[in-house]
N, C-alpha and C positions, 0 to 999 in steps of 0.2 A: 403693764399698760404700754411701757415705751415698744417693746416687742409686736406686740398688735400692731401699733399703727406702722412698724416698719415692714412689717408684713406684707398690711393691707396696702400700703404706696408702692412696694415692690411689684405684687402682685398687678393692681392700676397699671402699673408704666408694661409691667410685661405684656399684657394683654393691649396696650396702645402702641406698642413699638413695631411687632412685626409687620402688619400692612396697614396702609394709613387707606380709611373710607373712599371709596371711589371706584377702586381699579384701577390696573391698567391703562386702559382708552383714557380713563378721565386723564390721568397723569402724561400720560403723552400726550395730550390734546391740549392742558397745563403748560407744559413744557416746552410746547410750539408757539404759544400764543407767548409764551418770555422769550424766547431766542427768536419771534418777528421782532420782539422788540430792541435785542441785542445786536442780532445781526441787521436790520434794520437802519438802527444807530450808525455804524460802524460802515454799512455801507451808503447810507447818504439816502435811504431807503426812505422816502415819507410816506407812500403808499402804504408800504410794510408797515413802516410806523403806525399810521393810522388804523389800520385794521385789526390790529392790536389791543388797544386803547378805547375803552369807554371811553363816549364822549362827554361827560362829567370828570373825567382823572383829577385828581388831584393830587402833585408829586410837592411832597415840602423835605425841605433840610436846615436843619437847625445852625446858624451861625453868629458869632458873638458882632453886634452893633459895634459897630468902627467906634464910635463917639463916648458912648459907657462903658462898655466890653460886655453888657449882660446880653444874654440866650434872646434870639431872633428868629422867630418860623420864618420861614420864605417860602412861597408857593410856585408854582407853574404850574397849567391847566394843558390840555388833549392839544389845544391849537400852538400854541407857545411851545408844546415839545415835536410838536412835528414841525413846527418853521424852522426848530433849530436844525432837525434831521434833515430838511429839504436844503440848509445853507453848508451841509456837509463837514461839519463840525465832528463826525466821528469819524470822517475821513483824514482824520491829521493822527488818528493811532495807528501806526505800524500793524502790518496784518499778523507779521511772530508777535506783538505785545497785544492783541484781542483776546483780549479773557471775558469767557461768556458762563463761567460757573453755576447750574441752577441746584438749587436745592431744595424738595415739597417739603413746606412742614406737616401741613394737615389738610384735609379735603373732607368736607363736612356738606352734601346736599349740592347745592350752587354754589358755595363760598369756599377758599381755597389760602393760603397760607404760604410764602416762598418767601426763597433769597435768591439773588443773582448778584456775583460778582464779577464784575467787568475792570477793566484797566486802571479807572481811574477813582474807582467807587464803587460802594454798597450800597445794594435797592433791596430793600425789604418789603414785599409786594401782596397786596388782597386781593384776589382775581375775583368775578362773579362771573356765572354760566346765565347767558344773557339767549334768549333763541334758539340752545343748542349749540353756541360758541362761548369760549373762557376767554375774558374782557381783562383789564387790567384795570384798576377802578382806584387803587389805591398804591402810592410808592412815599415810602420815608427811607432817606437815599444819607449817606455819610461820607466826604470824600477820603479819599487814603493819605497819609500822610505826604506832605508836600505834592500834594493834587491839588 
């Protein structure tokens, strides 16, 4: 029995690992709409930013409450992250320290799957195909040690 099902999950994962749904186009079009958001960032870019950016986003990161230490969502929304990008707040990383690392995990219809690592933080991102453009809809973000 244990043979079968290692089989069958091998078999699963082989057949979901070599190309993730979409294509191409889709994935470089994925790919553009996180690095408006990266290079955006980074350049003080709110335009970029915004274009980007469902205007519902909802980006939270998890951090412990000053006063008890227990777990805290904290959110910011589409406008709150482009006033930060328009105060140039990505303009204080060094251009050799921009790190814009994307990675697809999955791409399923309109809905899409990513990581982007940047300088100072992890953005784990749900994109949706909104009009025939990939939006950024969803971000759960972790900073890096002593960030």
């Amino acid at each position: 029995m244990f043979r079968i099902i290692v089989v069958v999950m091998l078999c699963c994962a082989a057949a979901l690992t070599p190309a993730l749904a979409g294509g191409e186009a889709e994935k470089e079009a994925i790919t553009k709409a996180i690095l408006d958001y990266a290079e955006g960032w980074y350049e003080g870019d709110a335009a970029r930013m915004e274009s980007c950016l469902h205007p519902e986003l909802a980006k939270r990161v998890m951090k412990a409450d000053k006063d008890s230490g227990k777990g805290k969502l904290e959110s910011m929304d589409a406008a709150t992250l482009i006033g930060y990008t328009k105060a140039a707040y990505g303009k204080k990383t060094p251009k050799d320290q921009q790190l814009k690392d994307v990675t697809i995990f999955d791409v399923y219809g309109n809905a899409a799957t990513a990581k982007l690592e940047m300088a100072g933080w992890v953005d784990y991102m749900q994109l949706a195909k909104q009009d025939g453009k990939w939006l950024i809809v969803n971000v759960l973000w972790e900073p890096k040690p002593g960030k």
